[in-house]
C-alpha positions in Angstrom: -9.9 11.2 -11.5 -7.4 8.7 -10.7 -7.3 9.5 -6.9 -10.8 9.0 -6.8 -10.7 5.4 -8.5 -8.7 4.8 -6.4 -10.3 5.5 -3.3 -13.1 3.6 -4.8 -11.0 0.5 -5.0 -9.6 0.7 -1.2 -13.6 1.2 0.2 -14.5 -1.6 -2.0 -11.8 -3.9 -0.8 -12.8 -2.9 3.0 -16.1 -3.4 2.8 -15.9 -6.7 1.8 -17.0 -9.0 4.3 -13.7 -11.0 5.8 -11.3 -8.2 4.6 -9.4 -5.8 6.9 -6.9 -3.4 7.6 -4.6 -5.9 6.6 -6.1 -5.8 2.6 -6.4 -1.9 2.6 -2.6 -1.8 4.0 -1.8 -4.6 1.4 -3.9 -2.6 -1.6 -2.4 0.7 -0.6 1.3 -0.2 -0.7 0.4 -2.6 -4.3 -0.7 0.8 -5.4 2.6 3.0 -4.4 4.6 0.0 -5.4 3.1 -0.1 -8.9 3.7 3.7 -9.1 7.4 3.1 -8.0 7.4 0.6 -11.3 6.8 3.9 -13.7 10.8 5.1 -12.5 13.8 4.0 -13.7 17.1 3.1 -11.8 17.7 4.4 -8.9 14.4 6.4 -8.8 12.7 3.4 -9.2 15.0 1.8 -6.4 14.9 4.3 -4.1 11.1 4.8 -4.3 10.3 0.7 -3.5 12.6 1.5 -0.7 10.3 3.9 0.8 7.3 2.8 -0.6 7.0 0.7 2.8 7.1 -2.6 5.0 4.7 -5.2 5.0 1.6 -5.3 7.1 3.4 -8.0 9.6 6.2 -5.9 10.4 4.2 -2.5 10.5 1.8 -3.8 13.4 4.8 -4.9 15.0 6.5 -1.5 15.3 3.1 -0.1 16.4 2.9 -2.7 19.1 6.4 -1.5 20.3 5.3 2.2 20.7 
């Protein structure tokens, strides 16, 4: 149920007329990041660690590929 809200969400957020990969990338990383926030310590560390880079720095690695 939850994975389909939020699916929902994402689709509704790129849909929206002006909005891009940059808001689903943006929305999809909020989202992991706010599940990080449910750990503690260094779970919680460790997890906003991976839980990615921001969109600027992520198009920049792909343009270096």
């Amino acid at each position: 149920m939850k994975t389909i809200a939020i699916i929902s969400f994402v689709f509704a957020i790129a849909t929206i007329p002006g909005c891009g990969t940059r808001n689903l990338y943006d929305g999809l990383r909020f989202h992991q990041e706010m599940d990080c926030q449910k750990l503690q310590g260094a779970d919680r560390d460790e997890c906003l660690r991976k839980s990615g880079m921001g969109y600027d720095e992520y198009q920049r690695q792909l343009k270096e590929r």
